[in-house]
OpenMM code with the backbone's topology and positions (N, CA, C; nanometers):
from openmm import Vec3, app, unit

residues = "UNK UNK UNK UNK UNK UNK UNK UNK UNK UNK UNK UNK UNK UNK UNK UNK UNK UNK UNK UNK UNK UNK UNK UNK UNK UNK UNK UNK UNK UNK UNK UNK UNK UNK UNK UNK UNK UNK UNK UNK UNK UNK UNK UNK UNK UNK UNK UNK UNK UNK UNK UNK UNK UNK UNK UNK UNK UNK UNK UNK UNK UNK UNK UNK UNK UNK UNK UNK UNK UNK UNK UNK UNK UNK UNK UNK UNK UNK UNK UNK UNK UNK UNK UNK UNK UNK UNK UNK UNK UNK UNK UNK UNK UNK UNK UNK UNK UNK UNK UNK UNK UNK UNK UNK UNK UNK UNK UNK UNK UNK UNK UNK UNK UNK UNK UNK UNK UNK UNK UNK UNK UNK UNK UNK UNK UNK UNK UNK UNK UNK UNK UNK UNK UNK UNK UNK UNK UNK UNK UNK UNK".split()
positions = [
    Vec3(-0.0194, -4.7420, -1.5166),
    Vec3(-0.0882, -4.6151, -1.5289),
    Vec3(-0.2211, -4.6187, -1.4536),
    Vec3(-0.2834, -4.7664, -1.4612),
    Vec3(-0.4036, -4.7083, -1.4137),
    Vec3(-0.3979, -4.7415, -1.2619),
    Vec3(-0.3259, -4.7566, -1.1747),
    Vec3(-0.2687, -4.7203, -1.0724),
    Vec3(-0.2219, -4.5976, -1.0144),
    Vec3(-0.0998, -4.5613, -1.1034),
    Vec3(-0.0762, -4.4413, -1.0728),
    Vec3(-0.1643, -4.2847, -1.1180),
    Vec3(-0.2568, -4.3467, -1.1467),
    Vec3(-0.4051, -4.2296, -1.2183),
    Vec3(-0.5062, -4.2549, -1.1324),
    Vec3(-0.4833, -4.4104, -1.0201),
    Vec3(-0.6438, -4.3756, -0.9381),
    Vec3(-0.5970, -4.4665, -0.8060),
    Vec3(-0.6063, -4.5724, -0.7756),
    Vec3(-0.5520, -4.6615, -0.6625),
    Vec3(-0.4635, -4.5343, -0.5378),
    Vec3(-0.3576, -4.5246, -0.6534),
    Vec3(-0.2310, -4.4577, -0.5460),
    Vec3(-0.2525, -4.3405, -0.5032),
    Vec3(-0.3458, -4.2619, -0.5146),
    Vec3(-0.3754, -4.1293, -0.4218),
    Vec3(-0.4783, -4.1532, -0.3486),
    Vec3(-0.5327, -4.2600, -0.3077),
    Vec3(-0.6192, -4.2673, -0.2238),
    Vec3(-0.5729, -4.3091, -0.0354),
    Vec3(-0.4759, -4.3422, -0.0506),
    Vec3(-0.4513, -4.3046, 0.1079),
    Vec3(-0.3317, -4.2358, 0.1254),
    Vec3(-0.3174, -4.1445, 0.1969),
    Vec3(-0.1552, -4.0533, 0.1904),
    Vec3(-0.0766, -4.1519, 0.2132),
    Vec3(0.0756, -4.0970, 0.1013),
    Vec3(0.1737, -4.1778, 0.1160),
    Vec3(0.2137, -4.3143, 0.0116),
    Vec3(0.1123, -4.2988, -0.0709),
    Vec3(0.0814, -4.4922, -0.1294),
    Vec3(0.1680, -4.4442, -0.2344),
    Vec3(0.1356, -4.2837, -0.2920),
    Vec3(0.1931, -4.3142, -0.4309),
    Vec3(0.3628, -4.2906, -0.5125),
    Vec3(0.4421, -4.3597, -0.3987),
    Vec3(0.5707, -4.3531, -0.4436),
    Vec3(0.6492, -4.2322, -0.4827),
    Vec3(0.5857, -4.1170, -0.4763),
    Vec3(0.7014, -4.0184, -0.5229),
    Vec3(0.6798, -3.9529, -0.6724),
    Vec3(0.5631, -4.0504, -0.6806),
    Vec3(0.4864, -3.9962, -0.7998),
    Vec3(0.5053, -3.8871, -0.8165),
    Vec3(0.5200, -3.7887, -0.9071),
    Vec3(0.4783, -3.6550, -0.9143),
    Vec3(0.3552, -3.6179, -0.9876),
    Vec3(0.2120, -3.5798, -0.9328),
    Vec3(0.0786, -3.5391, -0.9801),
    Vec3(0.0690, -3.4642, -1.1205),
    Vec3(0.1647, -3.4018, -1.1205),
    Vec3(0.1294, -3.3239, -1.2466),
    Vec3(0.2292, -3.4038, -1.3639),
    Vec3(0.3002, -3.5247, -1.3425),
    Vec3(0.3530, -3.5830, -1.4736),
    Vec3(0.2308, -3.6985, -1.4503),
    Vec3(0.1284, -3.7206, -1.4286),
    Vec3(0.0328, -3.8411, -1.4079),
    Vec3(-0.0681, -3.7798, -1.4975),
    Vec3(-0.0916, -3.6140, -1.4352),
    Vec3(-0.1470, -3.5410, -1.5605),
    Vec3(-0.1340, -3.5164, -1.6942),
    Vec3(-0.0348, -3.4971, -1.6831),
    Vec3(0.0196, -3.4852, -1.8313),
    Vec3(0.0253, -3.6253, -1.9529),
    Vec3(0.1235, -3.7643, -1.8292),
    Vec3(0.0329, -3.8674, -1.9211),
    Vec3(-0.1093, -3.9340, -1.9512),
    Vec3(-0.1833, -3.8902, -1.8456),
    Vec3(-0.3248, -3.9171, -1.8571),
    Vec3(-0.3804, -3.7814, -1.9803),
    Vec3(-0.3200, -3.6619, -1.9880),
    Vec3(-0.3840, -3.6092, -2.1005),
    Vec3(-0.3538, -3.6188, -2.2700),
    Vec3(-0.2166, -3.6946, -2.2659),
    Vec3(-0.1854, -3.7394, -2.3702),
    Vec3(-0.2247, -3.8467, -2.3924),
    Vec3(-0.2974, -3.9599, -2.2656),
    Vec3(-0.3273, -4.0444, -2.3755),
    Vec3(-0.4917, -4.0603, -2.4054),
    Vec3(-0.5572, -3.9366, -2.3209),
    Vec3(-0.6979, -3.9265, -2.4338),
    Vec3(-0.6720, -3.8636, -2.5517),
    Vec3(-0.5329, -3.8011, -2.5599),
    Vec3(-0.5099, -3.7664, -2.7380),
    Vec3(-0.4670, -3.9007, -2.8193),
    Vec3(-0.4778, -4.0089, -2.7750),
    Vec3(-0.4024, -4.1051, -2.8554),
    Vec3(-0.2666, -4.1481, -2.8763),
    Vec3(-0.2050, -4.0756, -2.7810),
    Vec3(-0.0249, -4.0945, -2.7866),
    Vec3(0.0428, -4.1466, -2.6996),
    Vec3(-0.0460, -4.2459, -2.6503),
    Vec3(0.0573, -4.3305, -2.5222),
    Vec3(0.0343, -4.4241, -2.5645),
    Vec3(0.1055, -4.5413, -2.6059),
    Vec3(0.0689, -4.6843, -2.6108),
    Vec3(0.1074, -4.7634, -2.4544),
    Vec3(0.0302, -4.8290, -2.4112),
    Vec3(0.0078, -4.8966, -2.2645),
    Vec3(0.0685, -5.0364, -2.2947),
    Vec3(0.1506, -5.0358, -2.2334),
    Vec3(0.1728, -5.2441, -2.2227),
    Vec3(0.1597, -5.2753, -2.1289),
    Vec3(0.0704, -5.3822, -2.1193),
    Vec3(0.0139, -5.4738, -1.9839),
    Vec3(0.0469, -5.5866, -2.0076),
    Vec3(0.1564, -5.6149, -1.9289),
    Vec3(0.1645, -5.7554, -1.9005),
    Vec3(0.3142, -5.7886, -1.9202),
    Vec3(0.3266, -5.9013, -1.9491),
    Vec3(0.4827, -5.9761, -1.9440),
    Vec3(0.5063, -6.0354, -2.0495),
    Vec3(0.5776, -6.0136, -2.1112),
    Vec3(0.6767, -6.0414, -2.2406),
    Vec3(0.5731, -6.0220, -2.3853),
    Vec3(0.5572, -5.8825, -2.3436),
    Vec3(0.4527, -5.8152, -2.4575),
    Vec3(0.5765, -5.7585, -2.5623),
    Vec3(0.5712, -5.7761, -2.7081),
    Vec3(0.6187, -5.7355, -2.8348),
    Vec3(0.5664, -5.6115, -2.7897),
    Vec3(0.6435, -5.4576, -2.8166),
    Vec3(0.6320, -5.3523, -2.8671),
    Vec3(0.6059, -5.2785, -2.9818),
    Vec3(0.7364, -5.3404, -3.0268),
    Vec3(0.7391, -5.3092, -3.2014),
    Vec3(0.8342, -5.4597, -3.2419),
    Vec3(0.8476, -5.5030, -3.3209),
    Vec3(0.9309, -5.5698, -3.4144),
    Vec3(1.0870, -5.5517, -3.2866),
    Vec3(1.1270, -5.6922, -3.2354),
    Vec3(1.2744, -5.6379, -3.2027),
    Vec3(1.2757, -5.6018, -3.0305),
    Vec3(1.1736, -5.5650, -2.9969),
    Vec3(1.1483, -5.4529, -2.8786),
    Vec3(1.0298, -5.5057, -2.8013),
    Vec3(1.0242, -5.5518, -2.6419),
    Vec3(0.9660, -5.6344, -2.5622),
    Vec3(1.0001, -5.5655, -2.4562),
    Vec3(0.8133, -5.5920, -2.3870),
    Vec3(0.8576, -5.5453, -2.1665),
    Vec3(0.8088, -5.7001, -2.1486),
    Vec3(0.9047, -5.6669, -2.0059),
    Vec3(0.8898, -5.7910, -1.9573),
    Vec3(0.8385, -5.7260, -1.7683),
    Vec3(0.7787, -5.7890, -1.7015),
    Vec3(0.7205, -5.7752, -1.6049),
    Vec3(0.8603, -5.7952, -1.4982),
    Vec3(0.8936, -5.6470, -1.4352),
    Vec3(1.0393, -5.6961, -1.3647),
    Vec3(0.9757, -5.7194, -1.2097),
    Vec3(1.1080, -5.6857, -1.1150),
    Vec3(1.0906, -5.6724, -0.9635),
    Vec3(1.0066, -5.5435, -0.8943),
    Vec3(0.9704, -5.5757, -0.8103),
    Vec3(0.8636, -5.4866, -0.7654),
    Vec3(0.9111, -5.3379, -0.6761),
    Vec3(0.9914, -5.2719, -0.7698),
    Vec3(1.0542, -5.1614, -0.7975),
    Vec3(0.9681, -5.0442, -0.7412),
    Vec3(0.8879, -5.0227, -0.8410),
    Vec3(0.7153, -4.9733, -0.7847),
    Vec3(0.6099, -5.0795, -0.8717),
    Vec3(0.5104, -5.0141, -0.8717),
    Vec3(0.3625, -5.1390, -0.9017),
    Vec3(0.4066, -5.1381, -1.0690),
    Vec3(0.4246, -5.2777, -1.1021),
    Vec3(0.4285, -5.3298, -1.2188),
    Vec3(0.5212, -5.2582, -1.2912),
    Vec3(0.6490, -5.2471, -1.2126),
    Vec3(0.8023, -5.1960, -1.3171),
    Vec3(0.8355, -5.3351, -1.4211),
    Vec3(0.8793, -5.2448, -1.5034),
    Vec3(0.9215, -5.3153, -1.6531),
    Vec3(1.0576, -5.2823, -1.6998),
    Vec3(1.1180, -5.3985, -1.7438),
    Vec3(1.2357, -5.3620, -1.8248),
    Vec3(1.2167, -5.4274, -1.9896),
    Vec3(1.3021, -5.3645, -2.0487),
    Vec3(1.3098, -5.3795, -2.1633),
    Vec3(1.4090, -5.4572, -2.2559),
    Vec3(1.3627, -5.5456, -2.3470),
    Vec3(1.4541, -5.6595, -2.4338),
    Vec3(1.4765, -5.5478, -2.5825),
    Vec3(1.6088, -5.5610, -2.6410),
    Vec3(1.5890, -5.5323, -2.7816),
    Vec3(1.6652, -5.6228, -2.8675),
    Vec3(1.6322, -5.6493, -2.9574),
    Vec3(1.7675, -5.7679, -3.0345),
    Vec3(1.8137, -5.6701, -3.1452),
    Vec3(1.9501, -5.6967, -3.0993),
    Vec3(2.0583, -5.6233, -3.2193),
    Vec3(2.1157, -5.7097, -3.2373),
    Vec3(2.2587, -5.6624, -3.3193),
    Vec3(2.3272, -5.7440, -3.3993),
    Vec3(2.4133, -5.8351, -3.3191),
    Vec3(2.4166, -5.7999, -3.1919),
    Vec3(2.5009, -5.8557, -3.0936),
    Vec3(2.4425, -5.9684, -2.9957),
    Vec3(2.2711, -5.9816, -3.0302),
    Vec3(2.1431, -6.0331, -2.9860),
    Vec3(2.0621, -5.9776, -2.9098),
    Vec3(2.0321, -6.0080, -2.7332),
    Vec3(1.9302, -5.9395, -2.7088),
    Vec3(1.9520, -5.8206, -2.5783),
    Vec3(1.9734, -5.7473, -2.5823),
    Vec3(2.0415, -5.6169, -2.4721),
    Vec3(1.9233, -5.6166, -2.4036),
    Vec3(1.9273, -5.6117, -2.2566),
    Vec3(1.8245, -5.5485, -2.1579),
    Vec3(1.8709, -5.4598, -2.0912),
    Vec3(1.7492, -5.3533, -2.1573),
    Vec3(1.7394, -5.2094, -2.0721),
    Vec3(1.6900, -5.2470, -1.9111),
    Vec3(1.7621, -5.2217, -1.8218),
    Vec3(1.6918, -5.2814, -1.6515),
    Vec3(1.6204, -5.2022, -1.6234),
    Vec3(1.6208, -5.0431, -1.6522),
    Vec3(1.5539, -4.9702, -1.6077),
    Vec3(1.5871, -4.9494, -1.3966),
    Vec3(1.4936, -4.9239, -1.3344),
    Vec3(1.5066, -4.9463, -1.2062),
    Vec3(1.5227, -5.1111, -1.1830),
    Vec3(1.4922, -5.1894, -1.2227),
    Vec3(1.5033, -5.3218, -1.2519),
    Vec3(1.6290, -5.3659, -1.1354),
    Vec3(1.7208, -5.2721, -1.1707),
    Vec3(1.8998, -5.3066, -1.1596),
    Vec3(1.9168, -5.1863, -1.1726),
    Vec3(1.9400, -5.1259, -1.0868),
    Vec3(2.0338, -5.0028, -1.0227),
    Vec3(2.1949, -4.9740, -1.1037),
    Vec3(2.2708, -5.0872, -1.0655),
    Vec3(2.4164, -5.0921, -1.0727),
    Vec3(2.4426, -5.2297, -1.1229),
    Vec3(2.5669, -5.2016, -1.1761),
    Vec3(2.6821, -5.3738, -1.2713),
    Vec3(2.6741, -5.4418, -1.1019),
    Vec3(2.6812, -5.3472, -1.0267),
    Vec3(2.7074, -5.4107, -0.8833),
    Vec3(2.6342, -5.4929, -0.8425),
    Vec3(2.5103, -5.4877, -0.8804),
    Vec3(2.3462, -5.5559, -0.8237),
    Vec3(2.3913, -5.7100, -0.8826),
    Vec3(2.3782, -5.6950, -1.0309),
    Vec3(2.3938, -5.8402, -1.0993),
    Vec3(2.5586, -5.9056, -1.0486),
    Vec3(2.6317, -5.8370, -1.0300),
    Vec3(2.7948, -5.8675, -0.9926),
    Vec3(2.7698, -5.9504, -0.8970),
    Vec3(2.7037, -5.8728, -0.7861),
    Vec3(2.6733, -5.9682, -0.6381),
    Vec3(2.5616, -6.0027, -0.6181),
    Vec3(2.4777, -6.0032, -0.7411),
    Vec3(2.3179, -6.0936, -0.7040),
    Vec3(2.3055, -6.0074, -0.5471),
    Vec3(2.2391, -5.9294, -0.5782),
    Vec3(2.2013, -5.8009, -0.5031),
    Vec3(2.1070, -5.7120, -0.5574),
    Vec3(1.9744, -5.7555, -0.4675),
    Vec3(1.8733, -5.6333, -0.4723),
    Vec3(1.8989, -5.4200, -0.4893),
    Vec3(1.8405, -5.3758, -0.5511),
    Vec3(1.7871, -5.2554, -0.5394),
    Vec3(1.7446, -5.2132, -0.3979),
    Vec3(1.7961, -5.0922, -0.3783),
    Vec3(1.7502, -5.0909, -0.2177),
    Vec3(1.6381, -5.0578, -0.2408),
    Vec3(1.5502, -4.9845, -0.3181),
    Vec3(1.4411, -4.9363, -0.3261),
    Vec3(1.3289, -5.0420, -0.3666),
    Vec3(1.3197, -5.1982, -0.3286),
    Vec3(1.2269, -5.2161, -0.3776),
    Vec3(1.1113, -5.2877, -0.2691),
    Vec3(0.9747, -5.3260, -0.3508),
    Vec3(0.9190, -5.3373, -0.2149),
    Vec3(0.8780, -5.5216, -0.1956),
    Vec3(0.9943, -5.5715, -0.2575),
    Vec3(0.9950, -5.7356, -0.2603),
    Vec3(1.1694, -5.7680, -0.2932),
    Vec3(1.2605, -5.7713, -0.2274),
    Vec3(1.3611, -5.8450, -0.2010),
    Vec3(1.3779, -5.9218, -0.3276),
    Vec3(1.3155, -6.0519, -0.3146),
    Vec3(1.3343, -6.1355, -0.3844),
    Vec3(1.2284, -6.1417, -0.5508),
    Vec3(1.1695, -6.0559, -0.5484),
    Vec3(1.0987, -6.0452, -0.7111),
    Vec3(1.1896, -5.9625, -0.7502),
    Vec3(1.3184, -5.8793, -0.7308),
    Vec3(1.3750, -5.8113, -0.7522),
    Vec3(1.4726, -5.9087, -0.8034),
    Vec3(1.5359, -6.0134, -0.7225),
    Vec3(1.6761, -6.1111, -0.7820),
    Vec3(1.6013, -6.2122, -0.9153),
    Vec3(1.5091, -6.2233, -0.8824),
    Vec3(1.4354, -6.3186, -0.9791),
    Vec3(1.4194, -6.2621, -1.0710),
    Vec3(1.4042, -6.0917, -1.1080),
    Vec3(1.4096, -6.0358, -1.2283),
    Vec3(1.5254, -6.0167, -1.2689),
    Vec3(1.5990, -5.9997, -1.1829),
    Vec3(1.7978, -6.0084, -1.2604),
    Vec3(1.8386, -6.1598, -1.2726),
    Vec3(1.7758, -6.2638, -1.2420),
    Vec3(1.8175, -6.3970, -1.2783),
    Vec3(1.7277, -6.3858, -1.4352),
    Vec3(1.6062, -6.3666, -1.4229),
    Vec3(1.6069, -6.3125, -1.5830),
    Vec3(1.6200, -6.2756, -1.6929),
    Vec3(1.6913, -6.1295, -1.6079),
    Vec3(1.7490, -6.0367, -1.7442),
    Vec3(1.8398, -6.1506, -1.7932),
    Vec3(1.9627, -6.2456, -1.6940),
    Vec3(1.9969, -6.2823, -1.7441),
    Vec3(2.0088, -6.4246, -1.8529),
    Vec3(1.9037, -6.4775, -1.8450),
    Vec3(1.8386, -6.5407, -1.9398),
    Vec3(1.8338, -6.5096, -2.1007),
    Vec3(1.7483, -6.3989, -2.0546),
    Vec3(1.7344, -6.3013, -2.1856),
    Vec3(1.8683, -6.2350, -2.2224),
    Vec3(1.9272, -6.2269, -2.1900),
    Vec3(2.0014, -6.0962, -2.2340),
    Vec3(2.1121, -6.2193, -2.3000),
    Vec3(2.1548, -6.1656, -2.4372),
    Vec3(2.2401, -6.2230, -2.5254),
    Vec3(2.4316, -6.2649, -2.3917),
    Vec3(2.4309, -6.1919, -2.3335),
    Vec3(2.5348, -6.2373, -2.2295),
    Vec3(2.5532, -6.1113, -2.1472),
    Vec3(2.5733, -6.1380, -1.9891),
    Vec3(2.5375, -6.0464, -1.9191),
    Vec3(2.5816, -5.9526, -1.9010),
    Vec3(2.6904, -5.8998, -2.0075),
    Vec3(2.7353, -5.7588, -2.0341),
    Vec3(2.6231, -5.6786, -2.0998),
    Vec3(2.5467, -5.7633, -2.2123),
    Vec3(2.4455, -5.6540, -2.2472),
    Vec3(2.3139, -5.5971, -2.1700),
    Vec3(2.3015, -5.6619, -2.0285),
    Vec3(2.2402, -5.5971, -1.9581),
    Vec3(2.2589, -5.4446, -1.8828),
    Vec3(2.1959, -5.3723, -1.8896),
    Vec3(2.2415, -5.2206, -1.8878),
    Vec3(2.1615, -5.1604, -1.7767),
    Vec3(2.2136, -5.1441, -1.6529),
    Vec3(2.1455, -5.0647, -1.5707),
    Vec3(2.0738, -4.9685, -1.5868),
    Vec3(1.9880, -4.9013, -1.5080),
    Vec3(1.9220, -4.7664, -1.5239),
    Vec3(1.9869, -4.6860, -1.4759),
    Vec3(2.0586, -4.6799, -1.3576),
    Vec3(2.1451, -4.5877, -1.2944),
    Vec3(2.2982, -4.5383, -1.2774),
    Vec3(2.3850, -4.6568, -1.3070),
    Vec3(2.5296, -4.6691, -1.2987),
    Vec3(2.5908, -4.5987, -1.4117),
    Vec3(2.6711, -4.4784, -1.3587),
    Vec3(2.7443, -4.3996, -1.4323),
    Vec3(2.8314, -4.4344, -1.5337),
    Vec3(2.8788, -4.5678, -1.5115),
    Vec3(2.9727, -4.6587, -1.5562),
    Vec3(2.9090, -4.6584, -1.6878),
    Vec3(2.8195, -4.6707, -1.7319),
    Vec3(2.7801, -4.6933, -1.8801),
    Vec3(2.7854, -4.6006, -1.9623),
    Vec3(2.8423, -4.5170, -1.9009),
    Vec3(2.8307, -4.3651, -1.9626),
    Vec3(3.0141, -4.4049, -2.0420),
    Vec3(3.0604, -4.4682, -1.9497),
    Vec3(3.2042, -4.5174, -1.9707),
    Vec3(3.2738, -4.6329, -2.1002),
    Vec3(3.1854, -4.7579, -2.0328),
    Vec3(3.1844, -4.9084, -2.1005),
    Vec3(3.1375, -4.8277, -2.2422),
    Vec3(3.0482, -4.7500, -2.2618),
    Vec3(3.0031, -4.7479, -2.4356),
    Vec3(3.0955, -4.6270, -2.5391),
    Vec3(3.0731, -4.6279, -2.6703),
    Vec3(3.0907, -4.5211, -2.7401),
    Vec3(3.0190, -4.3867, -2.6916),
    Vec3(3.0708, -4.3201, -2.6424),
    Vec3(2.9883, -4.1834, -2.6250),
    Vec3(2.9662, -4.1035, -2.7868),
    Vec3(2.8875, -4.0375, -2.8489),
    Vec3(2.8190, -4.0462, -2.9489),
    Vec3(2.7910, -3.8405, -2.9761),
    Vec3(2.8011, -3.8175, -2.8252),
    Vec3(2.6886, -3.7123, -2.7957),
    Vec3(2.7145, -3.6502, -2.6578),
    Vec3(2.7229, -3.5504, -2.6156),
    Vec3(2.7377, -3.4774, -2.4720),
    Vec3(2.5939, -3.6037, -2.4197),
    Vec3(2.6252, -3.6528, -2.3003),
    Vec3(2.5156, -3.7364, -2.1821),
    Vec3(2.4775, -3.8532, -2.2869),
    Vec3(2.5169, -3.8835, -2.4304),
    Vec3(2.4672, -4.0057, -2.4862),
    Vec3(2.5892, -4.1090, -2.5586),
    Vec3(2.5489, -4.2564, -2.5538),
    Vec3(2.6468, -4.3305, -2.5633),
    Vec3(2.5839, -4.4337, -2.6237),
    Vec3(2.6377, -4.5040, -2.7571),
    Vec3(2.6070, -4.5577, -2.7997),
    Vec3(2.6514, -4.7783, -2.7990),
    Vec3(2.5427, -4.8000, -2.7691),
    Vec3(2.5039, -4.9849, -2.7213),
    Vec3(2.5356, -5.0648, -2.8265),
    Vec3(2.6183, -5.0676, -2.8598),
    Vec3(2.6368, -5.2111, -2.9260),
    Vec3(2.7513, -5.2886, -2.8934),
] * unit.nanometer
topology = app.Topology()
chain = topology.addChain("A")
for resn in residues:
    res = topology.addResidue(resn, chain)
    for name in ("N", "CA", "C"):
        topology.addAtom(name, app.Element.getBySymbol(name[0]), res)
């Protein structure tokens, strides 16, 4: 955030696609008190729920650990695009380090209870692999 609130509009072009008025909106929610900020790498959230410092996606992307009953699922977020990325140990095209990108999917799979419970951000397929629950929602376990 505090990147994308001051650093990244200072030379045209820096700030990724940002959109200005959702930078606004979280910068005005969190002088109301309603954003909690995690800085850093393998910060507790709540009980259960952890970011971990991923590949350099944009400045300081994060994915997410949760432990269920099945152990520990990682959300990749942009992290991991597609099953395809981790399938063939294969970067995100979008990122701006190659290799902090494989080193965060050699990660996830570390963490992640076994590398099915790692869950892309983008691949339609998961919409598939899970219980669908809900029109666009599907339920992880």
């Amino acid at each position: 955030m505090e990147y994308y609130a001051g650093e990244a509009w200072q030379s045209r072009g820096t700030h990724g696609g940002i959109d200005p008025e959702d930078i606004l909106a979280v910068v005005k929610l969190n002088t109301q008190g309603r954003v909690g900020l995690v800085n850093g790498d393998a910060q507790q959230i709540l009980p259960g729920i952890a970011a971990y410092t991923g590949g350099k996606h944009t400045y300081a992307s994060q994915f997410i650990t949760v432990n269920t009953a099945v152990g520990a699922v990682v959300l990749a977020s942009d992290n991991m695009y597609l099953y395809e990325n981790l399938e063939k140990r294969a970067p995100i095209a979008q990122t701006l380090d190659r290799e902090s990108n494989l080193r965060a999917q050699d990660r996830m799979k570390q963490l992640a209870a076994d590398p099915q419970w790692i869950i892309p951000g983008h691949d339609p397929l998961v919409m598939t692999k899970f219980q669908q629950v809900a029109p666009g929602v599907v339920k992880i376990q």
